[in-house]
LOMAR-902734 format. One record per residue (C-alpha): x, y, z; residue in one letter. Coordinates in steps of 0.2 Angstrom, whole numbers, padded with zeros to 4 digits, always signed. Layout:
! residues N
XYZA ...
//
This chain:
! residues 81
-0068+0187+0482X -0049+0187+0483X -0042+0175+0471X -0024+0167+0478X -0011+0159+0464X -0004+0142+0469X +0013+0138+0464X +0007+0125+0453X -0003+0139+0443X +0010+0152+0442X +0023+0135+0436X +0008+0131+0422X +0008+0149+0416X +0028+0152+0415X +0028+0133+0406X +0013+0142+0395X +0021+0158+0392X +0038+0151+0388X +0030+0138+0373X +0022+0151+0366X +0038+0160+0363X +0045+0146+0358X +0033+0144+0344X +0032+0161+0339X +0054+0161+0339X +0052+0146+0326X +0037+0151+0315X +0047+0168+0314X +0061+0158+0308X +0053+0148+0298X +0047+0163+0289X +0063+0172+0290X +0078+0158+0285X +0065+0143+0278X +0059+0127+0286X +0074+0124+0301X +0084+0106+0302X +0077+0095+0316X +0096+0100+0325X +0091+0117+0325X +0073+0117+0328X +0080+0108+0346X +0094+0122+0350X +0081+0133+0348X +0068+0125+0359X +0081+0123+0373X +0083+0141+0373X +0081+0151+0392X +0065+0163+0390X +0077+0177+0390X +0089+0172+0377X +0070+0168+0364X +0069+0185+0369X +0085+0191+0362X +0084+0178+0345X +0068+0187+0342X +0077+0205+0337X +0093+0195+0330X +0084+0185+0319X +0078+0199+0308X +0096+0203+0303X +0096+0182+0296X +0098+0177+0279X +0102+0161+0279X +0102+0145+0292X +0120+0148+0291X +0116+0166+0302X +0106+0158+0315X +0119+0141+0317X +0133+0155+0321X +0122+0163+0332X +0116+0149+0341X +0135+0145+0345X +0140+0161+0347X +0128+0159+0361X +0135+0142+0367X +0154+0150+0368X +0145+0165+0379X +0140+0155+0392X +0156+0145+0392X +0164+0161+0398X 
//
């Protein structure tokens, strides 16, 4: 029996998939740099799938809060270009 994908099933999975990440970018973080500000902790979540994706590797050069705060707006000034 052929099984078709609505929409609404492929939006819940992307939503699904993209939480995840979310939550394995903090609890790496967490790990990594220590328990995040609530400031942070939202830049973080806000974050597009692809740029999680890129945090992922960076964050494994981090030391400090400090590392991830100039990341983050390194980030911001990117997308301002």
């Amino acid at each position: 029996m052929t099984h078709f994908v609505t929409s609404f099933e492929e939006i819940g999975r992307a939503e699904g998939r993209l939480e995840e990440r979310q939550a394995l970018v903090l609890r790496l973080l967490n790990r990594k740099i220590g328990p995040l500000a609530n400031k942070l902790q939202v830049r973080v979540a806000v974050l597009a799938p692809d740029t999680l994706l890129t945090l992922s590797e960076a964050l494994l050069d981090f030391t400090s809060q400090s590392d991830l705060l100039a990341w983050l707006d390194q980030q911001d000034h990117a997308s301002e270009a």
